[in-house]
Z-matrix of the N, CA and C atoms (Angstrom, degrees):
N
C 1 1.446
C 2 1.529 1 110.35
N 3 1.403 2 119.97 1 -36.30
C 4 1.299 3 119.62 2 -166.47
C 5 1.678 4 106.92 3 -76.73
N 6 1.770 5 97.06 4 -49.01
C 7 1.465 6 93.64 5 167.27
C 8 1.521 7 130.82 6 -41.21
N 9 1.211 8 117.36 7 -48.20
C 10 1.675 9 140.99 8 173.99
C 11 1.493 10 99.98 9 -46.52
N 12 1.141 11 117.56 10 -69.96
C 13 1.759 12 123.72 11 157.78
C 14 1.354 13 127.32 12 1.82
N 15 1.535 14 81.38 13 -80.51
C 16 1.682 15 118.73 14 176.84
C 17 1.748 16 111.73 15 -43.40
N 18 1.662 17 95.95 16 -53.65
C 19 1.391 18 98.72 17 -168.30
C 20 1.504 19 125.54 18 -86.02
N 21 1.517 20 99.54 19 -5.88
C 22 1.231 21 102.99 20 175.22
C 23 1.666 22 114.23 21 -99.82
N 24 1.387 23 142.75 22 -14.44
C 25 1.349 24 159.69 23 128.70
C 26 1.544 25 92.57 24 -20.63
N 27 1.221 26 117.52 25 -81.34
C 28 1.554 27 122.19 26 -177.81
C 29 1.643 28 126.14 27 -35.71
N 30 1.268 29 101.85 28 -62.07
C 31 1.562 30 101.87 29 149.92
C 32 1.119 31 143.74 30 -75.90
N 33 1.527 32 108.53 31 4.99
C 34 1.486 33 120.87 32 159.90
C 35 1.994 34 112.46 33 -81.72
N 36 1.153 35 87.08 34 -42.45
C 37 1.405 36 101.84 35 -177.42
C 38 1.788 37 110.90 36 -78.53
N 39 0.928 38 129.73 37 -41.36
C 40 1.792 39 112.90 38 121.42
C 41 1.088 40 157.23 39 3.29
N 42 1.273 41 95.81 40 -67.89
C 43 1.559 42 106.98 41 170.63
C 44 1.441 43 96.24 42 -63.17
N 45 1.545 44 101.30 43 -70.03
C 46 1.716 45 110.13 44 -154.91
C 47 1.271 46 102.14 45 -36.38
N 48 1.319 47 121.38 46 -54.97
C 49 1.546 48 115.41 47 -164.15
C 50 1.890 49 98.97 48 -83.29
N 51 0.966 50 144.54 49 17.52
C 52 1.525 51 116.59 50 133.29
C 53 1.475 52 107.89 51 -98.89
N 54 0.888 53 143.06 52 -13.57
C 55 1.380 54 115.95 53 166.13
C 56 1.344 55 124.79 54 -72.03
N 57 1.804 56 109.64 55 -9.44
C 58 1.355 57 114.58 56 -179.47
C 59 1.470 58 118.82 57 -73.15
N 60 1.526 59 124.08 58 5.02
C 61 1.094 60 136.79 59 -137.43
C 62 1.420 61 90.05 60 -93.39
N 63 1.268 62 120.82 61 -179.31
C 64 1.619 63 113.00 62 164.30
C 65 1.583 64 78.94 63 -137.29
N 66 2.054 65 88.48 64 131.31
C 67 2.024 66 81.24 65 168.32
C 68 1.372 67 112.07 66 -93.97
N 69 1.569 68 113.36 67 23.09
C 70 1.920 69 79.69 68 169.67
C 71 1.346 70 86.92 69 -123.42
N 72 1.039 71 125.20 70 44.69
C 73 1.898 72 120.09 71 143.26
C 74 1.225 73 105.84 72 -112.21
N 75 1.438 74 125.07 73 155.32
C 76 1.311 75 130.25 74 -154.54
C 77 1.482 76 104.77 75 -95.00
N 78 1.332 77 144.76 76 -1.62
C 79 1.421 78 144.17 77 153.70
C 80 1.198 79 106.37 78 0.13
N 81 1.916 80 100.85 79 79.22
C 82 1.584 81 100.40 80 178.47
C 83 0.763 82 139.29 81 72.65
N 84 1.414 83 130.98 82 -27.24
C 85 1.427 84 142.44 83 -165.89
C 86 1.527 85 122.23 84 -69.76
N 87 1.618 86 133.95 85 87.18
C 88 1.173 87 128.84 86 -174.02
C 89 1.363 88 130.12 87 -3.53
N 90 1.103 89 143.59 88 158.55
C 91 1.610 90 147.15 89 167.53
C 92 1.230 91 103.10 90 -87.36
N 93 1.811 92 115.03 91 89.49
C 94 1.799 93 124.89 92 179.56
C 95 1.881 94 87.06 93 -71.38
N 96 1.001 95 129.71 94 -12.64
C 97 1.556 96 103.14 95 -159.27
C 98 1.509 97 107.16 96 -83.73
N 99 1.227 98 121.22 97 12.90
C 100 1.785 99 129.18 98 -171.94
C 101 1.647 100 106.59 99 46.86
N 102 1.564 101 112.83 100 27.87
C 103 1.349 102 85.27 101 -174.34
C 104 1.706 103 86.49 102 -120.27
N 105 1.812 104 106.14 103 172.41
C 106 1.540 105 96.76 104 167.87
C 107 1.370 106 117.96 105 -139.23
N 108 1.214 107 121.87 106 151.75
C 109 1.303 108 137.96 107 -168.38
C 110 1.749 109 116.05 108 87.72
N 111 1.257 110 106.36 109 33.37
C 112 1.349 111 112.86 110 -177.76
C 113 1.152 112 132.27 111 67.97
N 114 1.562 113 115.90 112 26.63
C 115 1.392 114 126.31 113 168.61
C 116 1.424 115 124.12 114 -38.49
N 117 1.402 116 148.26 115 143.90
C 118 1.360 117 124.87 116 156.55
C 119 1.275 118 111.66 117 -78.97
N 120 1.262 119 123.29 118 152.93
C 121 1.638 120 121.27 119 174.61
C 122 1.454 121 113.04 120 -53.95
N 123 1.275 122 116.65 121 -0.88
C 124 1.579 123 97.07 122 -172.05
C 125 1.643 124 97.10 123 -110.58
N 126 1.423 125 121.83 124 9.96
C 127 1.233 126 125.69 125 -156.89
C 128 1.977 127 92.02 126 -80.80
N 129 1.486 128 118.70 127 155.53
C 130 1.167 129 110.12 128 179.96
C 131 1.808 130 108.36 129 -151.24
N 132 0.702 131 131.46 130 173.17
C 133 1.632 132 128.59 131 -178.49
C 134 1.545 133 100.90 132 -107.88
N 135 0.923 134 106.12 133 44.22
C 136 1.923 135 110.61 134 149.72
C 137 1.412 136 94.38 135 -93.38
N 138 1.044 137 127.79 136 -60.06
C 139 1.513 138 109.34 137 -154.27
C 140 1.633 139 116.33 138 117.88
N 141 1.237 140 99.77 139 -6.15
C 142 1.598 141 113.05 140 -178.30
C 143 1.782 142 97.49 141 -80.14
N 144 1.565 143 98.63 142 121.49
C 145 1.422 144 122.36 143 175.50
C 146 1.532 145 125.67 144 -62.00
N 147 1.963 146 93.71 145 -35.08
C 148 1.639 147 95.59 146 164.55
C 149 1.151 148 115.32 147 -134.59
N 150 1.487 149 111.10 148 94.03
C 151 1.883 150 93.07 149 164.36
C 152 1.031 151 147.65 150 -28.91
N 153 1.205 152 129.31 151 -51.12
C 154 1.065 153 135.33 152 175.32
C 155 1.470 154 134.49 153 -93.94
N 156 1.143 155 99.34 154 41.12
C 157 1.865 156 140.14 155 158.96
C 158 1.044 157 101.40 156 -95.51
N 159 1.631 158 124.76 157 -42.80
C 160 1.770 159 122.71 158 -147.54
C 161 1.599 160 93.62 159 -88.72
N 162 1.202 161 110.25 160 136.44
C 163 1.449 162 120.90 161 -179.33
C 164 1.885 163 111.54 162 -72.09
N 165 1.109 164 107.25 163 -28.34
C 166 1.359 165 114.44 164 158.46
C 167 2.014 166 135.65 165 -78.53
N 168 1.780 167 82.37 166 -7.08
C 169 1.549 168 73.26 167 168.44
C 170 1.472 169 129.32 168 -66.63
N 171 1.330 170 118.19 169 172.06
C 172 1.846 171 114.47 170 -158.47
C 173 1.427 172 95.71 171 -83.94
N 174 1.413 173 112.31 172 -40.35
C 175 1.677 174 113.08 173 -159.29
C 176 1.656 175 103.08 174 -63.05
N 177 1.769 176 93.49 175 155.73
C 178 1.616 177 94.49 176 -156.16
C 179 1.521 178 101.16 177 123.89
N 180 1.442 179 92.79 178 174.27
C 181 1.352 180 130.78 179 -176.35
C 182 1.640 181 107.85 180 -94.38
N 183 1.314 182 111.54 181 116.32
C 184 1.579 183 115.54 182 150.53
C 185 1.799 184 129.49 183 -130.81
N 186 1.290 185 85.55 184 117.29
C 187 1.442 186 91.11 185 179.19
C 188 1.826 187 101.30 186 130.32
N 189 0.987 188 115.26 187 -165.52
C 190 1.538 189 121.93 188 160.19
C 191 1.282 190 130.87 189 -115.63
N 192 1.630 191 114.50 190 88.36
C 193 1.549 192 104.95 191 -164.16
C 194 1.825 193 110.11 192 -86.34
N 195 1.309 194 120.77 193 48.44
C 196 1.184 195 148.08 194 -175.43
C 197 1.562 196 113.91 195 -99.45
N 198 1.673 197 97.05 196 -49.52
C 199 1.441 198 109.90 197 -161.07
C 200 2.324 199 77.81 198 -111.16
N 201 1.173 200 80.02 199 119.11
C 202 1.842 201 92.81 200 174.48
C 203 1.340 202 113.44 201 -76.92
N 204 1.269 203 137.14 202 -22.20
C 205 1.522 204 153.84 203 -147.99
C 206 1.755 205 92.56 204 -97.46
N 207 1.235 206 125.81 205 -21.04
C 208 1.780 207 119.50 206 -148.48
C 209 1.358 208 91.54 207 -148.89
N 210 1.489 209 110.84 208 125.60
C 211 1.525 210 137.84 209 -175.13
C 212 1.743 211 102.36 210 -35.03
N 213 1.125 212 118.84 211 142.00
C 214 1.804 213 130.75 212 170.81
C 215 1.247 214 109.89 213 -148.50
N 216 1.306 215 134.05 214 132.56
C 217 1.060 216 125.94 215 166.22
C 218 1.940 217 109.14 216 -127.52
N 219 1.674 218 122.67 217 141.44
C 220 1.093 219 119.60 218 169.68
C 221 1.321 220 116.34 219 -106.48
N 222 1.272 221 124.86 220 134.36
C 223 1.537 222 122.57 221 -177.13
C 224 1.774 223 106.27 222 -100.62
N 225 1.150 224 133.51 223 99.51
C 226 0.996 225 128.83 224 172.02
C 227 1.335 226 120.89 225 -67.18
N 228 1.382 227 117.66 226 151.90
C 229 1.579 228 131.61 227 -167.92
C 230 1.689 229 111.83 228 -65.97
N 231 2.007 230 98.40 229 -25.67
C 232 1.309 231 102.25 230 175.91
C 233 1.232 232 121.18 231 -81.45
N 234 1.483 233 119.09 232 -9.78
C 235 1.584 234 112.95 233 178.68
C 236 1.845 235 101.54 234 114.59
N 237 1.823 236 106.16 235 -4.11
C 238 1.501 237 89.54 236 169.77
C 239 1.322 238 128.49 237 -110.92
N 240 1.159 239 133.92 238 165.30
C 241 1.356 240 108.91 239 -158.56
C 242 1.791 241 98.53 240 -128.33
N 243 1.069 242 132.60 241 166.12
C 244 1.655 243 135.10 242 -167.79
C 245 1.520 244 111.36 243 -152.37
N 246 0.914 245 139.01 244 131.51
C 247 1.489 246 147.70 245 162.17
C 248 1.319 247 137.88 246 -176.89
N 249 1.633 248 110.01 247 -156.60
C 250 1.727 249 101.90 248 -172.49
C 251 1.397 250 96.72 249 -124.45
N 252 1.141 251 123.27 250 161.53
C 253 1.871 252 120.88 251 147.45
C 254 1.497 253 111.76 252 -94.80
N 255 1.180 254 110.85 253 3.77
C 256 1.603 255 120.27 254 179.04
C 257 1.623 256 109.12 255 100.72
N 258 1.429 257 98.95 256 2.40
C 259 1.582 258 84.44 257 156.96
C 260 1.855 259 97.91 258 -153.72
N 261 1.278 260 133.63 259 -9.13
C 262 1.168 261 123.55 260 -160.33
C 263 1.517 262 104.74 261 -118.59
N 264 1.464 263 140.97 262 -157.33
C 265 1.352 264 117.04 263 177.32
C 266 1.778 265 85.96 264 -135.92
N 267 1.103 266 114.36 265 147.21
C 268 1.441 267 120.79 266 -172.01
C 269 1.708 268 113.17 267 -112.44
N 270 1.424 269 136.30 268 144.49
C 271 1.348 270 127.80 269 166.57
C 272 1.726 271 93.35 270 -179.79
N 273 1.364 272 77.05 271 155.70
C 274 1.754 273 116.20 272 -160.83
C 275 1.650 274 121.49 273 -175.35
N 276 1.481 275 111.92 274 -147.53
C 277 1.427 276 114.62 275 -168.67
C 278 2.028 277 88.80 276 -140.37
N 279 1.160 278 105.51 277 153.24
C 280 1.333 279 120.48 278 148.53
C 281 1.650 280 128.62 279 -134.36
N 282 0.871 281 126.24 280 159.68
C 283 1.325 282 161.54 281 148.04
C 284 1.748 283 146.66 282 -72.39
N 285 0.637 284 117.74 283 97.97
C 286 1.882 285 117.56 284 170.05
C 287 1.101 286 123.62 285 -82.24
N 288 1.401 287 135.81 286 105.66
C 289 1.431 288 160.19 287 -148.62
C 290 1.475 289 130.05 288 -119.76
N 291 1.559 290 125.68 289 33.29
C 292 1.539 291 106.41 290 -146.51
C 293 1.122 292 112.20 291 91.48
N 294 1.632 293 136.57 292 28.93
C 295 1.774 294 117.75 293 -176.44
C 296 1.697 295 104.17 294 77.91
N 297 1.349 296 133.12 295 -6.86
C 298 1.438 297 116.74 296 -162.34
C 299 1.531 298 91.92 297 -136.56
N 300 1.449 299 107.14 298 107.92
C 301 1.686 300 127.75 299 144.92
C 302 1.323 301 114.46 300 -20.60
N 303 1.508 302 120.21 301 103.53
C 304 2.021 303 113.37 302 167.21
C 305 1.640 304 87.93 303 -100.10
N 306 1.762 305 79.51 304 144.28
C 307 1.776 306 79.86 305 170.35
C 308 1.494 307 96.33 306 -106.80
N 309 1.503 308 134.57 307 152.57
C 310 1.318 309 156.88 308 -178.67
C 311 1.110 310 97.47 309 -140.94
N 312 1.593 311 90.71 310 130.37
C 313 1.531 312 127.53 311 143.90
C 314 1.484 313 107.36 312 61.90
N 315 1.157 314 118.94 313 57.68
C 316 1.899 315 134.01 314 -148.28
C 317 1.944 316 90.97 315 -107.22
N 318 0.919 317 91.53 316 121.68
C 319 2.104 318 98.48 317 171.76
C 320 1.572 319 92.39 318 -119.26
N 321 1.461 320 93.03 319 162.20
C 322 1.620 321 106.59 320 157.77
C 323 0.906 322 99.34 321 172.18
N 324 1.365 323 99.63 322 171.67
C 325 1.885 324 125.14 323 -148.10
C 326 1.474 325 94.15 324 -73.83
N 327 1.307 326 131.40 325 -178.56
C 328 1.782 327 131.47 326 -164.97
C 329 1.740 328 95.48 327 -148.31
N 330 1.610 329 127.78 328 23.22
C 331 1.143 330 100.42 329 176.68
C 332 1.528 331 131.62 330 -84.84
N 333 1.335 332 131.01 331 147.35
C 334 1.615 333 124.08 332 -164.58
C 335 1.488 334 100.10 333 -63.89
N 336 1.681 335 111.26 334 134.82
C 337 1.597 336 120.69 335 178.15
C 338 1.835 337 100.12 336 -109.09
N 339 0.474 338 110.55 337 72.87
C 340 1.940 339 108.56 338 -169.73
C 341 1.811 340 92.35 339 -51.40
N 342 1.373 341 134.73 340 105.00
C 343 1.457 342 146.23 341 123.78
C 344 1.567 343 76.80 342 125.00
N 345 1.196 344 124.43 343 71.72
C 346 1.337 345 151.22 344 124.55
C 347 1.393 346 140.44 345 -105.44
N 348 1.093 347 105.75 346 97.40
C 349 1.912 348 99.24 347 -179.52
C 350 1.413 349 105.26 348 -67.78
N 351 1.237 350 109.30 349 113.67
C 352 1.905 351 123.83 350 175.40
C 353 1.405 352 102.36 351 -62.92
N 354 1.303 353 145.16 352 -18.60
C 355 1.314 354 138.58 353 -141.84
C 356 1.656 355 124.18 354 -15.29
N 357 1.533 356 89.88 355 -54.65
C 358 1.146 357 129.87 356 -167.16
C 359 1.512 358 96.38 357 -37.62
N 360 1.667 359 109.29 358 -80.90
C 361 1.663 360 117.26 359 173.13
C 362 1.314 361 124.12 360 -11.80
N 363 1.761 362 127.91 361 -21.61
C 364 1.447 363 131.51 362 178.98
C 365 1.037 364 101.84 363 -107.29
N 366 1.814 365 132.59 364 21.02
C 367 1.490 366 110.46 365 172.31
C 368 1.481 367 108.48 366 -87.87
N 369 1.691 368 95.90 367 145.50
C 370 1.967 369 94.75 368 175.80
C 371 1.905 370 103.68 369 -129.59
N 372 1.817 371 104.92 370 0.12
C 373 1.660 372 99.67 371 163.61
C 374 1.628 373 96.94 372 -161.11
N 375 1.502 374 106.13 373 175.38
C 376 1.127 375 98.56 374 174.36
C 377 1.962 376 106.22 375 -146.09
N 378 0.976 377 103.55 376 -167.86
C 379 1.788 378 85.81 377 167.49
C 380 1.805 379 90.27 378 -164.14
N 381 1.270 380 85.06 379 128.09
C 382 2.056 381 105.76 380 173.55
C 383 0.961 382 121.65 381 -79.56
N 384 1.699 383 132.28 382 135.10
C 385 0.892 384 121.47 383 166.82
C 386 1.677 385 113.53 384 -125.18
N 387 0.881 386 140.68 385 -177.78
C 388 1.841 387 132.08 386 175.16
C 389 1.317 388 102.64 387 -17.62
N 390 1.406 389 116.83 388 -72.47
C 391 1.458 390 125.69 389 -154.07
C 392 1.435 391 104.97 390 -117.16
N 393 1.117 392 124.52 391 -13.87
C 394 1.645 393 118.74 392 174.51
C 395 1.292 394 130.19 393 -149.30
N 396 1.311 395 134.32 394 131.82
C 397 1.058 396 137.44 395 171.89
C 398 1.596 397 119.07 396 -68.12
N 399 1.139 398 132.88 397 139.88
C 400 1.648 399 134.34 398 -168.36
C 401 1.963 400 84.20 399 -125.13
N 402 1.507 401 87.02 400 105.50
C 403 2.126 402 97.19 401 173.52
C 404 1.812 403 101.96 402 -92.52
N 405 2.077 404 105.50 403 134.75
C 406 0.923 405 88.82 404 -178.21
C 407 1.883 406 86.15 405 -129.73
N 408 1.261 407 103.01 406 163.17
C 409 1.718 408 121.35 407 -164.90
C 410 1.817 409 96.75 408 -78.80
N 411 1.436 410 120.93 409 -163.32
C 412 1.022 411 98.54 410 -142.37
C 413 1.971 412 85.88 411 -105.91
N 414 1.418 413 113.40 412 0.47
C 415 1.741 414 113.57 413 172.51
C 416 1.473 415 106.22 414 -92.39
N 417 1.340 416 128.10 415 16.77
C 418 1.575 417 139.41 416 174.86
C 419 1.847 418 100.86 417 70.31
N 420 1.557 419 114.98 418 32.72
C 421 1.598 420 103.61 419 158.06
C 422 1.395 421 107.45 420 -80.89
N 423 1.280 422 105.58 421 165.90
C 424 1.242 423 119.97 422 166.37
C 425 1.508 424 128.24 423 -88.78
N 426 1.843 425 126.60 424 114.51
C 427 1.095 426 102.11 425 -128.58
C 428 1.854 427 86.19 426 -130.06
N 429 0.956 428 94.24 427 7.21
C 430 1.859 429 120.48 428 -172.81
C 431 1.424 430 136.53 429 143.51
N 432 1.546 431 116.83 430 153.99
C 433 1.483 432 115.98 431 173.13
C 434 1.546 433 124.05 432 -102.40
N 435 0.926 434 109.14 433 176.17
C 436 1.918 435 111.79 434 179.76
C 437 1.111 436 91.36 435 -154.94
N 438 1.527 437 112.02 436 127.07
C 439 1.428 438 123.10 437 148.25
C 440 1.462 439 151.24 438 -81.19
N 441 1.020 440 142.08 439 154.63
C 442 1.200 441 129.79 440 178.38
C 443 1.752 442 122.77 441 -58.79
């Protein structure tokens, strides 16, 4: 009985202290952004000083996250990313690579959309251009676009 006690205090005291955590301080927490030396995700080897001047940068809105039924994706400035495939809700991390969007570490919800093309769900990069993003699956086809 005492043991039982013991072990459940322990995993109480466990818990508490990861939830005590704060996740947007870095307490350990690996570098999800694949980049190193503290890059920001939007950082890129053009050489361009401000991204988000360049009409081709990724961050932003693509698609229409208005209409819930039809793929959207948002690229946040922090490196996380949020959306739909037109029926499920999408989020993860991205990256800037050479001009080319990696998507990391992407979850989403699994409920059945009956006469929805998911496409979206197989993207693993994408590449921006002014007005559209070209999404490619994870063997580099091309698997759809989103517009601005």
């Amino acid at each position: 009985m005492r043991t039982r006690i013991t072990f459940l205090a322990l995993a109480l005291l466990l818990g508490v202290s990861a939830c005590a955590m704060d996740p947007g301080s870095n307490g350990g927490t690996p570098d999800v952004t694949g980049s190193s030396g503290g890059a920001s995700p939007s950082s890129s080897s053009s050489g361009s000083p401000d991204a988000s001047a360049d009409a081709s940068a990724p961050e932003g809105i693509w698609g229409n996250p208005e209409n819930t039924r039809e793929p959207s994706l948002e690229l946040h400035e922090d490196g996380r990313l949020t959306g739909t495939d037109g029926c499920n809700r999408l989020m993860g991390r991205w990256v800037l690579e050479d001009g080319t969007v990696r998507f990391q570490e992407v979850a989403m919800t699994m409920m059945a959309c009956p006469d929805v093309d998911q496409w979206l769900a197989s993207a693993a990069s994408a590449v921006p251009s002014e007005d559209t993003l070209l999404v490619y699956d994870g063997a580099g086809n091309e698997i759809g676009t989103l517009t601005r």
